[in-house]
ZAMARGU-4260 file (C-alpha; in steps of 0.2 Angstrom, whole numbers, plus 5000, padded with zeros to 4 digits):
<rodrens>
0) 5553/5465/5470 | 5561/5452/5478 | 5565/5439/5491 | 5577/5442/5505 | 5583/5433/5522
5) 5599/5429/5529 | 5605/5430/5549 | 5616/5440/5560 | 5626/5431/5575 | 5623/5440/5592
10) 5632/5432/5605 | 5630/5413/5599 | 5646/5408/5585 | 5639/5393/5573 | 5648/5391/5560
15) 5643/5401/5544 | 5631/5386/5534 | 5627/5389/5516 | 5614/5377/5520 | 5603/5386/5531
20) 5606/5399/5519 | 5597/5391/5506 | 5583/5383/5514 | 5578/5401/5521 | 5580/5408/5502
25) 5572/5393/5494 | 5555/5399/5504 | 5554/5413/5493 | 5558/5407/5477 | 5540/5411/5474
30) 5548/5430/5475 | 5561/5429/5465 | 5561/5414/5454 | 5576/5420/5443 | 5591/5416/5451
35) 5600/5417/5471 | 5615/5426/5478 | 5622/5424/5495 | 5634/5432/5505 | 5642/5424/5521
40) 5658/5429/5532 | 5661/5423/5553 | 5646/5436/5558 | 5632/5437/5544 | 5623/5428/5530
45) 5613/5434/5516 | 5603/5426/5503 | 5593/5436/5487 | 5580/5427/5480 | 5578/5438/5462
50) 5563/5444/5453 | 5572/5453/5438 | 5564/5470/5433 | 5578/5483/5432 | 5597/5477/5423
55) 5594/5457/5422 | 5612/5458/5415 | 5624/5463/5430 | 5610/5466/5444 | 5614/5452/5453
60) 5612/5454/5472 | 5620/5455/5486 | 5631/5471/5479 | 5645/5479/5489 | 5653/5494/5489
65) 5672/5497/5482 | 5680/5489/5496 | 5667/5477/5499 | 5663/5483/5517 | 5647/5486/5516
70) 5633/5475/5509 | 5617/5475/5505 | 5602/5464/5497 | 5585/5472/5494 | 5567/5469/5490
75) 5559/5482/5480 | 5563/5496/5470 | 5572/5513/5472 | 5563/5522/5459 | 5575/5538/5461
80) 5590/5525/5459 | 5597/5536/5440 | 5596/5554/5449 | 5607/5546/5464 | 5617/5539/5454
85) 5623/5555/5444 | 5623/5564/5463 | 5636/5547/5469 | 5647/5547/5454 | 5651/5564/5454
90) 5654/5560/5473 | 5667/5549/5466 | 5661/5532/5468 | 5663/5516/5458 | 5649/5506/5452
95) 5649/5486/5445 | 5632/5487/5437 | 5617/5497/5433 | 5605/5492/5445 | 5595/5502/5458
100) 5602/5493/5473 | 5618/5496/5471 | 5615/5515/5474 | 5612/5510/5491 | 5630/5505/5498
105) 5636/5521/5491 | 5624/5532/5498 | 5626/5523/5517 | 5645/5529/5513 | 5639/5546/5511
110) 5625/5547/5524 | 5626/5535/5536 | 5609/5526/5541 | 5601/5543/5536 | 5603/5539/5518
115) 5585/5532/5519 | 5580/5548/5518 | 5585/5549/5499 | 5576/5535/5492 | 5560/5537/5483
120) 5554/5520/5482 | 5546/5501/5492 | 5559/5492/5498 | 5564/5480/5512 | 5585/5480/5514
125) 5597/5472/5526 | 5613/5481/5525 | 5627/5475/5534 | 5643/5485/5536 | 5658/5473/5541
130) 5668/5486/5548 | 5658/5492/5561 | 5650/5475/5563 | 5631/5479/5560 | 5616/5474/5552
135) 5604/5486/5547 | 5586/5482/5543 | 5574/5495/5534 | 5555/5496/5528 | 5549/5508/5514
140) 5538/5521/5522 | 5522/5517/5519 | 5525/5498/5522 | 5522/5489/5503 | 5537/5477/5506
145) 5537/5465/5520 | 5551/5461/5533 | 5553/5452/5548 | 5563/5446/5561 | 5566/5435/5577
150) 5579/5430/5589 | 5583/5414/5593 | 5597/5403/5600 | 5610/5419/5599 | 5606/5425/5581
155) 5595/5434/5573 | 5585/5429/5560 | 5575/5439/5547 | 5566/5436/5531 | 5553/5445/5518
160) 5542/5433/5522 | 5539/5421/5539 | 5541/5407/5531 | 5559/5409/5526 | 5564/5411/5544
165) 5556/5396/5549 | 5566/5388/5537 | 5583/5392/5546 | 5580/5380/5561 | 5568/5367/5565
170) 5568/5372/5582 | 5563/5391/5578 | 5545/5391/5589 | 5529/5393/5577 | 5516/5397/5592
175) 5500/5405/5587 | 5499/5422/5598 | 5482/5422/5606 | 5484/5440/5609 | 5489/5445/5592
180) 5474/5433/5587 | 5462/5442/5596 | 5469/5459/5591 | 5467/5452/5572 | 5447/5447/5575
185) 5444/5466/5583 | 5455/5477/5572 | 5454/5465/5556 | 5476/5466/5559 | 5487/5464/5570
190) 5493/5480/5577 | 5510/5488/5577 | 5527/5475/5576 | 5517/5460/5583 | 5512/5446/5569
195) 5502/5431/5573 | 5518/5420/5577 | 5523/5422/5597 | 5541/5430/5596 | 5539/5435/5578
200) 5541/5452/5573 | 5537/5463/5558 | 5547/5479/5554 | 5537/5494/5556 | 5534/5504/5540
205) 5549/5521/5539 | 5558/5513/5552 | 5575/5507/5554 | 5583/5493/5567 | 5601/5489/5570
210) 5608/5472/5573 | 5623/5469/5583 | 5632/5461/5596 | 5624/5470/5610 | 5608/5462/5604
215) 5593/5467/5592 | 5590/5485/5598 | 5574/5494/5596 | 5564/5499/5579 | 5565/5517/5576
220) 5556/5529/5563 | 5565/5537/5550 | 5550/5546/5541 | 5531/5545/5550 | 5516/5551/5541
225) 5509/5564/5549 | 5492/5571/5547 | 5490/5589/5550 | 5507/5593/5555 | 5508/5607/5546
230) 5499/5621/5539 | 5485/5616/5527 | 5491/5617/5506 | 5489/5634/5500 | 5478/5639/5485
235) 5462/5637/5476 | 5454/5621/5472 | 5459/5623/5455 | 5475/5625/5459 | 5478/5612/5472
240) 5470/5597/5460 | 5485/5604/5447 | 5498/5600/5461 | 5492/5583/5464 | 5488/5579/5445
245) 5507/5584/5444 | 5513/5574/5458 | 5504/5558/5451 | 5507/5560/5435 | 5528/5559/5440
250) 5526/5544/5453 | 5518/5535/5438 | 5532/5542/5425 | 5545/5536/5439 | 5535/5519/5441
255) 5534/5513/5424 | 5554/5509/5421 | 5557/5492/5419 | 5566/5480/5407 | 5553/5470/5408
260) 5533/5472/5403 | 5522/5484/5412 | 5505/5482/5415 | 5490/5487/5426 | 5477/5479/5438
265) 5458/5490/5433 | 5446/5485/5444 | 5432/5497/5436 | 5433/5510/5452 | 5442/5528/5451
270) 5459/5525/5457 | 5466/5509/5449 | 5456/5520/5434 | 5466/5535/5436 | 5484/5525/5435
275) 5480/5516/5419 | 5476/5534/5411 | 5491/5540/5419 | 5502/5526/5411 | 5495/5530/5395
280) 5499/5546/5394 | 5519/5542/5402 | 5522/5527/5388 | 5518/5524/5369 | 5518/5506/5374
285) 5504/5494/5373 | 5497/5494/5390 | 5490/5478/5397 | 5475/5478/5410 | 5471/5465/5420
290) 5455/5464/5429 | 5443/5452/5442 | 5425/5448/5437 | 5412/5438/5449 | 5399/5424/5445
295) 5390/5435/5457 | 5382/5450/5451 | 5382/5458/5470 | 5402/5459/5469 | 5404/5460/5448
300) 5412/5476/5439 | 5415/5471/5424 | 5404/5483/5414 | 5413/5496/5422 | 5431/5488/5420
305) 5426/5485/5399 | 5421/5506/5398 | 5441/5514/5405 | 5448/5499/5396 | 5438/5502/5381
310) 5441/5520/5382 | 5460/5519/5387 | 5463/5506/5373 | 5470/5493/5383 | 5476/5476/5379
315) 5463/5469/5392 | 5462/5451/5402 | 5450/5446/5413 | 5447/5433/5427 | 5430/5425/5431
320) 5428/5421/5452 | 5417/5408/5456 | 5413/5403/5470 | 5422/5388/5469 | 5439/5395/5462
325) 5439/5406/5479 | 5437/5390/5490 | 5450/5382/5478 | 5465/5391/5483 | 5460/5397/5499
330) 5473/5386/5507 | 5486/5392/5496 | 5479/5411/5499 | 5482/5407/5518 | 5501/5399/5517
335) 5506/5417/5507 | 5497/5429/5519 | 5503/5420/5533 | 5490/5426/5544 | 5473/5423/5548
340) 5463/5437/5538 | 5442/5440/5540 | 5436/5441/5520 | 5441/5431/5505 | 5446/5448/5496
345) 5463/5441/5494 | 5461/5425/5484 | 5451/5434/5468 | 5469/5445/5472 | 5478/5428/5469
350) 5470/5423/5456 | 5473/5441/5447 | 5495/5441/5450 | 5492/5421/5441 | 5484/5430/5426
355) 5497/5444/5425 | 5510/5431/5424 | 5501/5421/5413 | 5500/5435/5401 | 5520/5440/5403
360) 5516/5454/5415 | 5528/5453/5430 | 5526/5472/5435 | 5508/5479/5438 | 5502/5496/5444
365) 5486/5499/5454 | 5477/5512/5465 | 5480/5507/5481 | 5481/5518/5495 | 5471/5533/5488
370) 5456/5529/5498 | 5466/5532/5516 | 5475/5547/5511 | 5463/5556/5500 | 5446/5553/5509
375) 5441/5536/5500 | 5432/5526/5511 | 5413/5524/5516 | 5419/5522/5536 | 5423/5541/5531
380) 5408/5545/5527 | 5398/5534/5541 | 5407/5543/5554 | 5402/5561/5546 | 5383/5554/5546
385) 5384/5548/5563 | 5395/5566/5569 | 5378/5573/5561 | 5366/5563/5569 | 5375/5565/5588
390) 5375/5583/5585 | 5357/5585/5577 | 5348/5569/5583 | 5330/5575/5577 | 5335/5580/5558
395) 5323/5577/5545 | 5338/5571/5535 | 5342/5558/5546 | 5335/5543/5536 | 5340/5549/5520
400) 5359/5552/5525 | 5359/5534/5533 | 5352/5526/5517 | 5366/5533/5509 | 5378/5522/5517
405) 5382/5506/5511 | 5370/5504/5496 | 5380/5491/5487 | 5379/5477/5502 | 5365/5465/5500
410) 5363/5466/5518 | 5367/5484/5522 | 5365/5489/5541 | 5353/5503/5535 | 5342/5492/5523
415) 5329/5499/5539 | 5330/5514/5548 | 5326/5506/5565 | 5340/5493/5561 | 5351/5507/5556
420) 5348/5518/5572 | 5351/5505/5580 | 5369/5499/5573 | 5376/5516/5572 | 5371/5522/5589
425) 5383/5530/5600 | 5383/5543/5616 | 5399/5545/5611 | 5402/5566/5604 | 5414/5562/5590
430) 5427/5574/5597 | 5429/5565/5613 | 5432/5547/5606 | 5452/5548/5599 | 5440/5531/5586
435) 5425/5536/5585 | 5426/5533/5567 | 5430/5515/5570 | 5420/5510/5585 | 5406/5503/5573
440) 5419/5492/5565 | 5428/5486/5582 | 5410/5481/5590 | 5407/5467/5578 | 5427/5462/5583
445) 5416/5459/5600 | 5407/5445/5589 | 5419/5439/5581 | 5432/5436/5598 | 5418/5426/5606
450) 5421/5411/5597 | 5441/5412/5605 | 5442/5398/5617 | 5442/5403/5635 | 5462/5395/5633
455) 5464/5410/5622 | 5459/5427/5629 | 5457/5434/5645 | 5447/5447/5653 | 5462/5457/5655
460) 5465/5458/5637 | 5461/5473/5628 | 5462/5475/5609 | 5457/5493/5611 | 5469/5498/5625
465) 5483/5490/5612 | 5479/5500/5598 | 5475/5517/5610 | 5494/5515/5618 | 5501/5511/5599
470) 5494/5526/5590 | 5485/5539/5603 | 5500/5550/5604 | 5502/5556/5588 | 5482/5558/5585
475) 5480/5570/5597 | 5473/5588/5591 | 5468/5580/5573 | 5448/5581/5570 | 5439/5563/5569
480) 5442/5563/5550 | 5459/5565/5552 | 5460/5552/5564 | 5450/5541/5556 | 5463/5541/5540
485) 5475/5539/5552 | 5471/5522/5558 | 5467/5517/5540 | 5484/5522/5533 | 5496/5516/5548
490) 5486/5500/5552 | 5474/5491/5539 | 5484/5498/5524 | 5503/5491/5530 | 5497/5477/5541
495) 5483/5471/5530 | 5479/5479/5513 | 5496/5479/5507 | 5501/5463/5516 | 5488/5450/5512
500) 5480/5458/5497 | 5495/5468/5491 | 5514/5460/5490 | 5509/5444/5495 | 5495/5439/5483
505) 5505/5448/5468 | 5521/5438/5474 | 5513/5421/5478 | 5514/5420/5458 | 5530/5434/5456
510) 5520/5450/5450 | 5528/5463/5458 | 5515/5477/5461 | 5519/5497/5460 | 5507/5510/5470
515) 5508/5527/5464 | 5497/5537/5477 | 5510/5528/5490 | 5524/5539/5482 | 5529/5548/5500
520) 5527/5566/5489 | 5509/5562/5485 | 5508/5554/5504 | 5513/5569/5510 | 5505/5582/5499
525) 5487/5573/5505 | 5493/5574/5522 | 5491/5593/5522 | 5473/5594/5509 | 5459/5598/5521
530) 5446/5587/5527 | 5433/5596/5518 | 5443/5593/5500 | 5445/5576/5503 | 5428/5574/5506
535) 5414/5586/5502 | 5398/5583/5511 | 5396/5563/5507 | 5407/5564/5490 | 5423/5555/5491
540) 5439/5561/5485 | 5434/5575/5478 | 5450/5585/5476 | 5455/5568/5466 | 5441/5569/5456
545) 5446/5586/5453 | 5463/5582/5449 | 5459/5569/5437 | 5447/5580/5424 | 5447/5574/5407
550) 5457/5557/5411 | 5443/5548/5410 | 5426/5545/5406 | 5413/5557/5415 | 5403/5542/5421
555) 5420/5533/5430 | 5423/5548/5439 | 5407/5552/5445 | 5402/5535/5450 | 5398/5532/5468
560) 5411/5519/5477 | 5409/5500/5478 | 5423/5493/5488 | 5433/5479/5482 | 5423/5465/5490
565) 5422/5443/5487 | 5408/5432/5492 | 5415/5425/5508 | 5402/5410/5517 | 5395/5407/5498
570) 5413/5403/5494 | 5413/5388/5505 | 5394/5382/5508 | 5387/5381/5491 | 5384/5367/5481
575) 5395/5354/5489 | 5410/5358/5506 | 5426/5356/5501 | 5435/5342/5511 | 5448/5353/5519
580) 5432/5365/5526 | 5426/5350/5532 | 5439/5343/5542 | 5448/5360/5548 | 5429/5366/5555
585) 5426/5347/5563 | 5425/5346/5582 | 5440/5335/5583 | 5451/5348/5573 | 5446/5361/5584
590) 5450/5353/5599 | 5467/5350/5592 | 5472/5369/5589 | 5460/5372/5604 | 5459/5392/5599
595) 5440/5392/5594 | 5426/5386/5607 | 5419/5370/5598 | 5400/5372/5602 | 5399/5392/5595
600) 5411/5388/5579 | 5396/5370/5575 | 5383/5380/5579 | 5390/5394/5565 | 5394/5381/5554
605) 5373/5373/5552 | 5367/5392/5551 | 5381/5391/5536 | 5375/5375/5528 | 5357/5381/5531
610) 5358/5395/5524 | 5374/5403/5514 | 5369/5420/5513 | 5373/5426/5532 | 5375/5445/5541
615) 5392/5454/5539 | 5399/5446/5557 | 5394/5430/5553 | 5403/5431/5536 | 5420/5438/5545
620) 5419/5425/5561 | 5416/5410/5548 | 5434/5417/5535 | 5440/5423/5551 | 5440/5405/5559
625) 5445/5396/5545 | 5458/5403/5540 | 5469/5403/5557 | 5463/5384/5557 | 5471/5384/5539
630) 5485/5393/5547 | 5490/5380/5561 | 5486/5368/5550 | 5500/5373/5537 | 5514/5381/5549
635) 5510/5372/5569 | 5507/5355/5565 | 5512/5350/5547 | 5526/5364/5545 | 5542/5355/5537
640) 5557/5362/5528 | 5559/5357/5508 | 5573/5363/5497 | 5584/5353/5485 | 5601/5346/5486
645) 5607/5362/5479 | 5601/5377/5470 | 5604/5375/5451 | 5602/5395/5449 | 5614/5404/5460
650) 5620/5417/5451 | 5633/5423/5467 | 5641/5416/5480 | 5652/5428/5492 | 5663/5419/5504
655) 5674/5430/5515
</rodrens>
């Protein structure tokens, strides 16, 4: 993984600075603190901030082809890069170094922009082809590494991260969206290519834009994962749970190559549990584990973390979270996710890439994305007890299948059966809402967008009628599973998940993380698994638990799921407020951002203070709050551009 950013002129003709090039880059050193490469003629710059992994020798970036027409810097990985690279050279083509990235000039030879379609692998690229005058920008499929873009004064600007755009020009605008802020307290993300910053926008994951001088034209996919496109896999359970043990076991094999130390994040659950065991069985190398525990017992898995590790024979490392810590770097967590986020989840995240690199660990592997595409999720199973209920409402087993349901949470929505009648209810049949399964979820964004100022929203405004005209189309036909894993793959996990939790917190310290359930193979195999293998009555990934026989202990496998979770209005209202809460929640700060409505945002705050352990909506408003607070803080009013006089380790500097 790395950084990238760099500029295309549209119709405006500055003259080509180095400078802004290296403000934009030095943003990301935190992504690739081993060295820049820039490339710059009369149309286009680009900048490479490097995290090295694969050829540290000769894979210094940007790279070119044989006639040095075409260019290109990446982020990421093209796990694939060897076979493509015995297809090019027998193709006839040259190459400098050994490097995945270079694969990619010769392949756009072959292939045009189709050559996408070859690459097995996360990656953001810019790719700019000098002969025909174009900048191409592209996104992995699944959306694991970031990009965006803007236009401003005639040029184009883009960037792995925000912050590297802003860098370009002081008078690129840093306005908080009130739209996309309300979309963020509803949907817990902002949905499709908007980001929180008016004017700033995100690639969508599989697709492509082009840059030229005729403007910045419109994204388009290149792969889209679709659910139930096809026909269902063929075979017998048995045989099925061997085909995805098989396609698992080769994303890890392809995922392990490195020059550099590999380990694994284990957070005691099934999946992250399943890739360590997988990892073992690919290398003869010591593997490294790295794990989060909690002061808190509600949130702690250590016990469960010690048992694989213990049983894998892993070099294990562990973090402690207190409270405390999680209020500690909160800011920092805010200024690398860029966007306001509802839960603290991310900064134990944080706290977990610092150990990795602590331990010489810039490469990790974890679990993420097997809960959307393999049935993982408890809003899964919420939405097949409340399908039950609406189509049985006097069952006997009512009250049972509802205490089923968030057992883990200190204050679960069932603890009564009133309460829970209550929270779940719905006229809604399952098969005539295109989100049944996520209605639960989006009534407490009602909550939550009621602290907005009046400035902020308007009656108009619908968060719902956003996300119906952004994904509607391609869920029609599928059954309210489907669609609910829908949602959860091509919203939460690109522009949330993998986003705030995922690249930026393992980046934030340069820990670059590898997900071996996103390997588009696997993706796709899950696509066509039926519901009821994914999820058998209540039991989670069932098919995966299938696959993974004999991996693991019996007692990891057949544990029943705890989400990932950290202590959110503990975090910040124990003992003693941190100073920065204090004053980014005081009335006279919130009449300077003037986004929240001051009287609801104090009166949250003494419910707080009185009392720190508050309902799930109060714990989202509160996170929810302070972070965009933190957000304006850092980007609106006291954003400013630091970088050096020059940058001591440039390693390449193309002039043409």
């Amino acid at each position: 993984m790395s950084g990238i950013a760099g500029y295309f002129n549209i119709q405006a003709s500055p003259k080509g600075s180095l400078r802004c090039l290296e403000q934009m880059v030095w943003a990301l050193r935190h992504r690739g603190p081993d060295g820049f490469g820039f490339y710059q003629d009369a149309l286009t710059g680009l900048a490479h901030a490097r995290l090295c992994t694969i050829d540290p020798e000769t894979g210094w970036q940007p790279v070119c082809n044989e006639d040095r027409s075409v260019w290109v810097i990446a982020d990421g990985e093209i796990f694939n890069h060897a076979a493509l690279r015995t297809q090019l050279v027998q193709q006839g083509h040259r190459f400098a170094g050994h490097s995945d990235t270079e694969v990619l000039v010769h392949l756009y030879e072959e292939k045009g922009v189709d050559f996408l379609l070859e690459l097995n692998g996360q990656y953001a690229i810019a790719l700019y082809d000098a002969r025909r005058q174009r900048l191409f920008l592209a996104r992995d499929r699944m959306g694991i590494c970031p990009l965006f873009y803007c236009r401003h004064q005639g040029r184009c600007y883009f960037g792995s991260e925000m912050k590297a755009v802003f860098s370009a020009d002081p008078s690129l605008p840093r306005q908080i969206d009130s739209q996309v802020l309300h979309d963020i307290f509803t949907c817990w993300s902002p949905v499709g290519a908007d980001t929180v910053f008016a004017g700033m926008r995100q690639l969508l994951p599989g697709h492509v834009v082009e840059v030229s001088a005729q403007g910045i034209g419109e994204q388009r996919p290149y792969w889209t994962l679709a659910y139930n496109s096809g026909p269902d896999c063929q075979g017998s359970v048995a045989e099925l749970a061997e085909e995805l043990r098989a396609l698992l076991t080769d994303a890890v094999r392809l995922r392990v190559q490195a020059d550099v130390p590999i380990g694994a994040y284990l957070s005691g659950g099934l999946d992250s549990s399943v890739i360590a065991a997988l990892i073992r069985q690919c290398t003869k190398t010591p593997l490294q584990t790295f794990a989060v525990a909690f002061d808190d017992a509600v949130y702690d898995e250590r016990q469960e973390q010690l048992r694989v590790s213990e049983y894998l024979q892993t070099e294990h490392e562990r973090i402690v979270c207190s409270y405390a810590d999680i209020a500690r770097v909160f800011p920092e967590v805010i200024f690398h996710a860029e966007t306001p986020i509802i839960r603290t989840a991310p900064a134990p995240m944080f706290l977990l890439s610092g150990l990795a690199r602590e331990h010489g660990c810039p490469v990790v592997l974890s679990g993420e994305g097997s809960d959307e595409i393999l049935g993982g999720y408890d809003l899964f199973k919420e939405a097949k007890v409340r399908a039950f209920i609406s189509v049985q409402p006097d069952s006997a087993c009512r009250a049972m299948l509802l205490k089923r349901l968030y057992p883990y949470l200190a204050l679960s929505p069932t603890r009564s059966a009133g309460y829970a009648r209550q929270f779940f209810a719905t006229t809604v049949h399952p098969e005539s809402d295109l989100f049944y399964a996520h209605q639960p979820r989006w009534k407490n964004g009602r909550f939550l967008t009621g602290f907005l100022s009046d400035s902020q929203t308007t009656d108009q405004y619908s968060s719902l009628e956003k996300i119906h005209a952004f994904m509607a189309s391609s869920m029609q036909g599928q059954d309210f599973f489907t669609r609910a894993q829908s949602v959860e793959s091509r919203l939460l996990l690109p522009n949330y998940l993998l986003s705030s939790q995922g690249d930026r917190m393992g980046m934030a310290h340069s820990v670059a993380g590898r997900y071996p359930f996103l390997d588009h193979r696997v993706v796709e195999f899950a696509a066509r698994i039926p519901g009821r293998l994914k999820m058998k009555g209540l039991q989670e990934k069932y098919l995966l638990k299938k696959a993974v026989h004999g991996l693991l202990p019996a007692a990891t496998v057949q544990r029943k799921k705890q989400p990932y979770m950290a202590p959110d209005i503990p975090s910040f209202f124990g003992t003693a407020v941190p100073p920065y809460v204090e004053h980014l929640l005081s009335p006279a700060y919130l009449s300077t951002t003037q986004l929240f409505k001051t009287a609801m945002v104090a009166s949250l705050v003494e419910k707080c203070r009185a009392k720190s352990r508050q309902g799930f909506r109060e714990n989202m408003a509160l996170v929810g709050i302070l972070s965009t607070q933190s957000l304006y803080d850092q980007f609106v009013e006291n954003w400013r551009v630091e970088c050096p006089a020059s940058l001591e380790k440039t390693k390449k500097l193309i002039r043409m």
